[in-house]
C-alpha positions in Angstrom: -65.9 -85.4 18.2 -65.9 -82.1 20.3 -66.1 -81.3 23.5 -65.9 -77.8 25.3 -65.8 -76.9 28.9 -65.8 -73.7 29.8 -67.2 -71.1 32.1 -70.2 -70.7 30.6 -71.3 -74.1 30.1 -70.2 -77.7 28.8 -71.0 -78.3 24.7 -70.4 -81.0 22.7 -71.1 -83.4 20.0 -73.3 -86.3 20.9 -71.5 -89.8 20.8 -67.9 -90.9 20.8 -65.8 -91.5 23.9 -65.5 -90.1 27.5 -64.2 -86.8 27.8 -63.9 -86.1 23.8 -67.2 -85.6 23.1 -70.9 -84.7 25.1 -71.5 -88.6 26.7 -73.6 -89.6 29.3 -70.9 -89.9 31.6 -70.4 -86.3 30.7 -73.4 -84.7 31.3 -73.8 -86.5 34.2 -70.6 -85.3 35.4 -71.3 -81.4 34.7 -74.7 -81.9 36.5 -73.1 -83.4 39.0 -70.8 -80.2 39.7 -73.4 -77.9 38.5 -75.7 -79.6 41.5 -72.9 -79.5 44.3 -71.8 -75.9 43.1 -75.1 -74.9 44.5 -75.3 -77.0 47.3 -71.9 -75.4 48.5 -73.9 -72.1 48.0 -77.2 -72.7 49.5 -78.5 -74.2 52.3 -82.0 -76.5 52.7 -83.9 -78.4 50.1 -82.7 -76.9 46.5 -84.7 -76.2 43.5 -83.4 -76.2 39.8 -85.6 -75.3 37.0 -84.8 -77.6 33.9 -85.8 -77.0 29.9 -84.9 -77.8 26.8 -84.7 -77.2 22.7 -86.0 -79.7 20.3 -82.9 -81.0 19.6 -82.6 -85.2 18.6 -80.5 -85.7 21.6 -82.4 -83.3 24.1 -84.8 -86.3 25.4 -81.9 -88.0 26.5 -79.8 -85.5 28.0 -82.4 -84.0 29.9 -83.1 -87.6 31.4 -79.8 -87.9 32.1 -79.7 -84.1 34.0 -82.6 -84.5 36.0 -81.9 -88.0 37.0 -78.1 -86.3 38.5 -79.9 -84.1 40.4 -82.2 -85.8 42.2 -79.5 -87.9 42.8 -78.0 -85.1 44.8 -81.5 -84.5 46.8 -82.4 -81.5 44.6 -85.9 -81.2 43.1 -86.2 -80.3 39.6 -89.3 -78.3 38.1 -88.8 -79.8 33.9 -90.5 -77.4 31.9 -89.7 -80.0 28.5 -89.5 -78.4 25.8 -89.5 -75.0 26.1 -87.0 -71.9 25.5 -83.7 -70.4 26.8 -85.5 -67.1 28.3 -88.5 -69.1 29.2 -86.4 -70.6 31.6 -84.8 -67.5 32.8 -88.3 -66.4 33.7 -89.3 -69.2 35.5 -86.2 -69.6 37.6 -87.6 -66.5 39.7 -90.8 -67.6 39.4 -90.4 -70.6 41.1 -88.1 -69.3 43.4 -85.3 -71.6 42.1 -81.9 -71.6 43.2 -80.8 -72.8 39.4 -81.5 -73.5 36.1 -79.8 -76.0 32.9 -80.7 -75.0 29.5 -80.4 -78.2 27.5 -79.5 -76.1 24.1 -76.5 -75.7 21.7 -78.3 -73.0 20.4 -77.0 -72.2 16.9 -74.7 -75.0 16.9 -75.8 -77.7 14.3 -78.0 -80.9 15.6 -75.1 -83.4 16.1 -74.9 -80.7 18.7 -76.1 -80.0 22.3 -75.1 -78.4 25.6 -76.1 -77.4 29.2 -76.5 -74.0 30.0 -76.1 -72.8 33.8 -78.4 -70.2 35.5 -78.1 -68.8 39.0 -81.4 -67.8 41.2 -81.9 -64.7 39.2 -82.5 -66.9 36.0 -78.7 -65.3 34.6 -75.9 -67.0 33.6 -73.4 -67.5 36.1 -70.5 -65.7 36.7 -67.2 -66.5 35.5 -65.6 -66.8 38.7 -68.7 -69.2 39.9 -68.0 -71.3 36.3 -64.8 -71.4 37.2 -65.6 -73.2 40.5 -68.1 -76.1 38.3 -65.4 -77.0 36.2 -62.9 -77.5 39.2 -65.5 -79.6 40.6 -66.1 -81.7 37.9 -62.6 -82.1 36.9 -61.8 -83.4 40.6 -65.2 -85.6 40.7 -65.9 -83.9 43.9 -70.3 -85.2 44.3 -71.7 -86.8 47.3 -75.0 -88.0 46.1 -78.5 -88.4 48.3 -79.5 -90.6 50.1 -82.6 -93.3 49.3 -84.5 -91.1 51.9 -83.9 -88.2 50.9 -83.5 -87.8 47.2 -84.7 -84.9 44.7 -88.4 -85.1 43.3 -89.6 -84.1 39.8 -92.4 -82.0 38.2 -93.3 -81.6 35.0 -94.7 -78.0 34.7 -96.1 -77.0 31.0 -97.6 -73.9 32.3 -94.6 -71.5 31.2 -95.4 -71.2 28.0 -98.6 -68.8 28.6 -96.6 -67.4 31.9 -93.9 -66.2 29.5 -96.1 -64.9 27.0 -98.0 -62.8 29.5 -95.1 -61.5 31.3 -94.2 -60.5 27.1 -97.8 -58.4 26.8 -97.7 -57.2 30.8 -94.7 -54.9 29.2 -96.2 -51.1 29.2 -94.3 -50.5 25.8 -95.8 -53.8 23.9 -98.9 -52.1 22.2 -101.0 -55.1 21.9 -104.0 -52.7 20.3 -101.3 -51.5 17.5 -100.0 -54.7 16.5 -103.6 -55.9 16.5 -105.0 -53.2 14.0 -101.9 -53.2 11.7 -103.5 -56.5 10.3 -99.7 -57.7 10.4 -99.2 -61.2 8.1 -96.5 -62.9 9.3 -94.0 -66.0 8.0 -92.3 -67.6 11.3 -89.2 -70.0 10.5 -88.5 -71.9 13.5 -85.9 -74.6 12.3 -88.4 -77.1 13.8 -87.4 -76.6 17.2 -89.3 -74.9 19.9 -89.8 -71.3 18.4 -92.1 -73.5 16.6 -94.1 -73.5 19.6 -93.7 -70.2 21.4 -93.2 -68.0 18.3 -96.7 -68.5 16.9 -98.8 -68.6 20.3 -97.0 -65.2 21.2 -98.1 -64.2 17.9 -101.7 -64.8 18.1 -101.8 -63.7 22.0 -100.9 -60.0 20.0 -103.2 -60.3 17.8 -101.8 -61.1 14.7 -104.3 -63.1 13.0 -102.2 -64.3 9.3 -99.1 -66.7 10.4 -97.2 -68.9 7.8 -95.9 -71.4 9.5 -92.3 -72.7 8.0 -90.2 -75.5 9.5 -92.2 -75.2 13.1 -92.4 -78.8 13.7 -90.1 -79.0 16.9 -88.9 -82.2 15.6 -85.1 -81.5 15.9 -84.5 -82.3 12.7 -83.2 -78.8 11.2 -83.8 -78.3 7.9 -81.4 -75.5 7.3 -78.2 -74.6 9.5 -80.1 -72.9 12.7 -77.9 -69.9 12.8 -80.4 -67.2 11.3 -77.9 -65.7 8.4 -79.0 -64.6 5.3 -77.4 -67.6 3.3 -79.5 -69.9 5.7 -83.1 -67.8 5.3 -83.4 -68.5 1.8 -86.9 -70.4 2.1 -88.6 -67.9 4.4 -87.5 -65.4 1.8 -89.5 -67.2 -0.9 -92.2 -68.2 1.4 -93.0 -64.5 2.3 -93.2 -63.4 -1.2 -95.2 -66.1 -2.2 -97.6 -65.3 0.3 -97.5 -61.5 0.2 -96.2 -61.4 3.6 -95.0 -58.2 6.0 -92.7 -59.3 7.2 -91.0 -63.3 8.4 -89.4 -63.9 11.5 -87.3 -66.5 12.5 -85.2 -67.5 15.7 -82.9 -69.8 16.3 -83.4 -73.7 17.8 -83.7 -72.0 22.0 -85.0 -68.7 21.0 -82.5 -66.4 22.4 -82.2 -65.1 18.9 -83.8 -62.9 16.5 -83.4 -62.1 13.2 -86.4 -60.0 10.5 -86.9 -60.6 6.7 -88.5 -57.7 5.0 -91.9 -58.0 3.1 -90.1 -58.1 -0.8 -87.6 -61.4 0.9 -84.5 -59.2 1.0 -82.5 -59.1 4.9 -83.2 -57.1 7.6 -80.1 -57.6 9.1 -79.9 -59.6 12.8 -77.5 -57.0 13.7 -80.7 -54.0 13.2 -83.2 -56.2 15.3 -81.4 -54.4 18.4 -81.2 -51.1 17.0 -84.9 -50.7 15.8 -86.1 -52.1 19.6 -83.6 -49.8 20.9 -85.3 -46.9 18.4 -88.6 -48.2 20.2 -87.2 -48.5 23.4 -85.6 -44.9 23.4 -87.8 -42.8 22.2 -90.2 -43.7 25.1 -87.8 -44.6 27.9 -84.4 -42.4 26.9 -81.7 -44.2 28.9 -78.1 -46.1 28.3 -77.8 -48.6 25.7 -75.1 -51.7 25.5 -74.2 -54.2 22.8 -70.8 -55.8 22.8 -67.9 -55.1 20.4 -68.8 -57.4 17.8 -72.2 -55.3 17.1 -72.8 -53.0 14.7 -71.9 -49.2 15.6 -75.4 -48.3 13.9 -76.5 -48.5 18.1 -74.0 -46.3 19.0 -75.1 -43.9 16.2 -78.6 -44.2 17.3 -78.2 -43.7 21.0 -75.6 -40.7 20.6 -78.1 -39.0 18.5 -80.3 -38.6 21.2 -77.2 -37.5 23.3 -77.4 -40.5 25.4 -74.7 -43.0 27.0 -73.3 -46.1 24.7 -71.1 -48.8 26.3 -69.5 -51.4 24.4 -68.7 -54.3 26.0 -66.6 -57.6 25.8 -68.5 -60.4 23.5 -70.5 -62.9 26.0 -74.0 -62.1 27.3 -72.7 -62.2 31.2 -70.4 -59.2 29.9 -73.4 -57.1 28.1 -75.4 -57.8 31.4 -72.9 -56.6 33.7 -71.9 -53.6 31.7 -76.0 -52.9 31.2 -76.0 -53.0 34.7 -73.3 -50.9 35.6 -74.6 -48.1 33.5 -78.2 -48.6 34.1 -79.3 -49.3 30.4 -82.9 -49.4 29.2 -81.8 -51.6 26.3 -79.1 -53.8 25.2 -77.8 -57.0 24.0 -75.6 -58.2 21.2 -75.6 -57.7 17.3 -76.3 -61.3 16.7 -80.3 -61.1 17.1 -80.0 -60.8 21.0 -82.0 -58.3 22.7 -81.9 -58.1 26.5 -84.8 -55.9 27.6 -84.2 -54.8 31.6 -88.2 -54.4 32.0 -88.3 -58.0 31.6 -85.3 -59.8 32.5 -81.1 -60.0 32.3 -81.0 -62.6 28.9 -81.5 -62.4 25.8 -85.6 -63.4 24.6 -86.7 -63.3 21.2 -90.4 -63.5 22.4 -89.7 -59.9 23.9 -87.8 -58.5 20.9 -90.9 -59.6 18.5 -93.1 -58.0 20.4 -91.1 -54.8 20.7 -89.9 -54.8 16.8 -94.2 -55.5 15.9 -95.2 -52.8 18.5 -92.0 -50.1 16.7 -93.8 -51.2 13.0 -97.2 -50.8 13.9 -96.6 -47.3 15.6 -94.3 -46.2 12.3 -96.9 -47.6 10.2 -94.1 -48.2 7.1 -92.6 -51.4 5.5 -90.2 -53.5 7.1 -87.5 -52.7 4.1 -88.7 -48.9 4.5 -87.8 -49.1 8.6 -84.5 -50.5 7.5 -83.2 -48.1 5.3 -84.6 -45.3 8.1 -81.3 -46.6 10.3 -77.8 -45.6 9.4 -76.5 -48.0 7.1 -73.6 -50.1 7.9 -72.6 -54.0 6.8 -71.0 -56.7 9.0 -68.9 -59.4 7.7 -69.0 -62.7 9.8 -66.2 -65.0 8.8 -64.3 -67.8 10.7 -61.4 -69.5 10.8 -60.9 -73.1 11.5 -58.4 -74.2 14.2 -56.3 -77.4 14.7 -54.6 -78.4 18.0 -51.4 -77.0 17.1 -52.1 -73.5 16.0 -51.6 -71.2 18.8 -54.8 -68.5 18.4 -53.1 -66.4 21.3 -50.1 -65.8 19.1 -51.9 -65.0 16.0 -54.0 -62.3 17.7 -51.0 -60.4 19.3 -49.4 -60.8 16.4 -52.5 -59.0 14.4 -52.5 -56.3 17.2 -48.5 -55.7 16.6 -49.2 -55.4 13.0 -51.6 -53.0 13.7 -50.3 -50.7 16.5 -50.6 -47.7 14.5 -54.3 -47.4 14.6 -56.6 -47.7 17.3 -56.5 -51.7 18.9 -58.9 -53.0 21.6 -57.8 -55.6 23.4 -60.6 -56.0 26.0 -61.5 -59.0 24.5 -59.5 -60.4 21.3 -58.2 -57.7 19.3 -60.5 -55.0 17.7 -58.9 -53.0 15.2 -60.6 -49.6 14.2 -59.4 -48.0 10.8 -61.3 -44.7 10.2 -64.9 -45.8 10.0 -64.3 -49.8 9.6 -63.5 -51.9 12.0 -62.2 -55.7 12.5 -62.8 -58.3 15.7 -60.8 -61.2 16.0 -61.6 -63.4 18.6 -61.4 -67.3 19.4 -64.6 -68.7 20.1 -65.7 -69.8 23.3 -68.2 -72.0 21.8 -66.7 -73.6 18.9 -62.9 -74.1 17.8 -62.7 -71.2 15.4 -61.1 -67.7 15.1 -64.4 -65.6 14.9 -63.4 -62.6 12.2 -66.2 -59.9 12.1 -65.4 -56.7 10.0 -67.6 -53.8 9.6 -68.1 -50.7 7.0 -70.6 -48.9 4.9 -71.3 -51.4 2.5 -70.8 -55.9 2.0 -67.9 -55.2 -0.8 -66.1 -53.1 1.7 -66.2 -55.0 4.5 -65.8 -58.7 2.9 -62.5 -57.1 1.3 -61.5 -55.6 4.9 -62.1 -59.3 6.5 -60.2 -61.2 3.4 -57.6 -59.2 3.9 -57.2 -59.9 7.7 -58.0 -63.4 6.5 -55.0 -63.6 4.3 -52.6 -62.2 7.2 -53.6 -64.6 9.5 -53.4 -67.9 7.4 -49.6 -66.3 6.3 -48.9 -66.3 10.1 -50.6 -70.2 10.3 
């Protein structure tokens, strides 16, 4: 049993005892803080916006949440099941003061978490994370009184508000996507994308949808992490069906990832580079991922002799170093594109409708889009960790190793050897070493990572 607290959320496995794992009595007492963090903050009545994925667990968790908070006098607006940016919209929307995703996102379905937003539907700072755990760790609530507890409403309108914020964009080309005749295969690990993804779909236009795994059940039928070993059956499925192109997300729909028409990859880490392609060519501007992403971005924004920022892994870091250099586009290698036009977070329902408007207007194959971008392969291994290792150790002891050639240390240790490059980094999410390598082709950079690999476990 796991459980994790840290400034960007609480996640956990479901079941086992107090503290070791994500109880009741523990997502009670993160709500708990969550709720008096903001009442510290805010003064009046207080809103919180509340969704959640299609996870096994999600019906009781969110019971669970809500019921905290209107224990605190807060009112709650529960979208049920619904998606990670959807949420992020509504928060403004509803003039909120807060939001909870209930989502692990990629995390398997023994799995869930709660996810904090702040009144701009963004994830909270770490400094203001920082403040929710010390509140929870001290047990520092006053609840409500009888008179003057929280209400509750069930809205299920944000599923078209989202989707017609999506086609309000002036760069999603509803009439292109519409006369490209595009037929589409949408895996949505039976969670909520199995909802959003296909409505959003039709809203454009697209009239042929294969719908894979779109039950939002919760029960996954593949690992939800969209990676190429995992996409097997919407590979199959589209060539069976003669498809352009499949999409699939992940189990809140923060990320995206494109299989080409003949079932071979189109890599999650190109989905932001060909919406930043779209993006620049028709709004030039600054671009962002974070150091774990693919240089093709860099390669495509310097081209156009335009700004590229890398910045530390974590979408609160993309967003602040988008915002500091006023990029049109951004986001992070893993599927994540964070469109400014819209909002601050990541949204698959943006980044299809983007990628389908950049297809439609280049009027070429998925596969032949692809191979238009400068090619580069990532390497996305992981170490597991025990109690006793000490992960800080082992990554100053890889940058030591290293000091000869160029070492990052913003966040982890990134190590840059002519054109490759390695990012070790200890998850905030899970108890792993995260080990991403990059160069121009899979044998290159698997041998690059194995080889770190191999250091590491000698210093274990």
């Amino acid at each position: 049993m796991t459980l994790i607290k840290s400034i960007s959320g609480i996640r956990g496995t479901i079941g086992g005892n107090v503290g070791e794992a994500l109880t009741p009595v523990d997502a009670v007492r993160f709500a708990a803080a969550y709720g008096t963090w903001l009442k510290e903050n805010n003064s009046g009545r207080l809103k919180v916006v509340i969704g959640r994925d299609a996870r096994i667990s999600g019906q009781m968790i969110a019971d669970l949440v809500i019921s905290t908070l209107v224990g605190l006098g807060i009112d709650v607006v529960n979208l049920n099941l619904s998606t990670t940016p959807t949420v992020e919209v509504a928060v403004p929307m509803e003039n909120a003061h807060g939001g909870i995703i209930l989502t692990a996102s990629h995390n398997p379905k023994q799995w869930n978490a709660l996810k904090l937003l702040n009144s701009k539907g963004e994830f909270i700072s770490g400094e203001e994370g920082a403040r929710v755990l010390e509140i929870a760790e001290a047990d520092a609530f006053s609840f409500a009184e009888v008179d003057d507890l929280g209400s509750v409403t069930n809205d299920a309108t944000y599923l078209q508000k989202h989707i017609d914020a999506v086609l309000a964009l002036p760069l999603v080309d509803k009439k292109a996507i519409e006369a490209a005749n595009f037929s589409v295969v949408v895996d949505a690990v039976n969670s909520t994308g199995g909802i959003f993804v296909p409505a959003l779909l039709e809203t454009l236009g697209v009239k042929k949808i294969t719908r894979l795994y779109c039950e939002p059940t919760g029960h996954f039928p593949h690992n939800p992490e969209p990676l190429p070993e995992h996409l097997t059956d919407l590979a199959e499925k589209i060539k069976e069906v003669s498809a352009d192109l499949g999409i699939t997300v992940d189990p809140d729909v923060d990320r995206l990832a494109m299989v080409c028409e003949d079932g071979s990859m189109f890599g999650e880490e190109y989905t932001l580079v060909a919406v930043a392609d779209y993006v620049l060519t028709h709004t030039p501007g600054a671009t962002v991922s974070n150091l774990s992403s693919t240089r093709a971005l860099r390669d495509v924004t310097e081209a156009r002799g335009l700004l590229y920022t890398a910045a530390a892994v974590g979408e609160v870091n993309v967003v602040k170093a988008m915002k500091d250099s006023n990029a049109v586009i951004g986001g992070e290698g893993n599927g994540g594109v964070i469109y400014p036009e819209s909002h601050y977070g990541r949204d698959a329902l943006v980044g299809i409708a983007l990628f389908l408007s950049h297809l439609a207007h280049k009027k070429m194959t998925v596969s032949q889009l692809r191979d238009s971008y400068p090619k580069y392969t990532i390497s996305k291994n992981k170490i597991e960790l025990t109690p006793e290792i000490d992960v800080d150790a082992i990554l100053h002891g890889m940058a030591e190793k290293y000091a000869s050639e160029e070492v990052d240390t913003t966040d982890g240790v990134k190590i840059y050897v002519g054109k490759e490059w390695v990012h070790l980094r200890k998850s905030n999410t899970e108890p792993i070493i995260r080990i991403y390598s990059e160069s121009e082709n899979e044998a290159k950079a698997n041998q690059l990572a194995e080889k770190i690999i191999t250091e590491i476990r000698a210093m274990i």
